[in-house]
C-alpha positions in Angstrom: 0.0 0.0 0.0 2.7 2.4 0.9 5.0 1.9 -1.9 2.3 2.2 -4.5 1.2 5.5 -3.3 5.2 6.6 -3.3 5.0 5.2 -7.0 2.2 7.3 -7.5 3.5 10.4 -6.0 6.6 9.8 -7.8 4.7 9.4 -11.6 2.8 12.6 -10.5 4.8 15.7 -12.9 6.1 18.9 -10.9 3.3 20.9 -12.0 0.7 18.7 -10.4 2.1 18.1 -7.3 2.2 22.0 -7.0 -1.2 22.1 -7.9 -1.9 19.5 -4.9 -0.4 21.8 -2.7 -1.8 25.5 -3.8 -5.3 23.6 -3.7 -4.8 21.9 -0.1 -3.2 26.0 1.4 -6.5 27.2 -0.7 -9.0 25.1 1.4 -7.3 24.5 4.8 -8.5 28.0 5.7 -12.2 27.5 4.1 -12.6 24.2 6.0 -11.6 26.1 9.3 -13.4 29.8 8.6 -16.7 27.3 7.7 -16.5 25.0 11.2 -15.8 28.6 13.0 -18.9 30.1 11.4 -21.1 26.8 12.2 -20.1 26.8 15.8 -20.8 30.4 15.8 -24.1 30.0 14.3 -25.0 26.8 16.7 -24.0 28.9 19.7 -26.3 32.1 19.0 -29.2 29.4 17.8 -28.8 28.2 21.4 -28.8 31.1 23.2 -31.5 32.8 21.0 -33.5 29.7 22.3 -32.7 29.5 25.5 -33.9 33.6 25.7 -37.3 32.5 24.1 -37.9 30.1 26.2 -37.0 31.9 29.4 -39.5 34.9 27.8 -42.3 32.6 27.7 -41.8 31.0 31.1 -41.6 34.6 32.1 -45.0 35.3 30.2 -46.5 32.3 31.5 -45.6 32.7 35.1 -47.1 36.3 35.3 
């Protein structure tokens, strides 16, 4: 398994194998700026939840 993915990287041409690697630098910091915003997003979905719920329980109680 390992050698024929050595082979491999070895058949690939210069050009390619830079390619790879200005594609991979492109979308490491897409793939980290996307889980950022989702967390983001999750935690102010939570607390706008959590303050809804306390508003009607608030409501509710009076």
């Amino acid at each position: 398994m390992l050698q024929t993915l050595i082979k491999l990287i070895n058949s690939i041409s210069f050009f390619h194998k830079q390619l790879i690697a200005i594609m991979a630098i492109n979308i490491l910091p897409l793939v980290i700026m996307s889980g950022l915003l989702y967390s983001n997003s999750n935690e102010d979905y939570k607390n706008n939840l959590i303050e809804v719920m306390q508003g009607k329980n608030y409501v509710t109680s009076c």
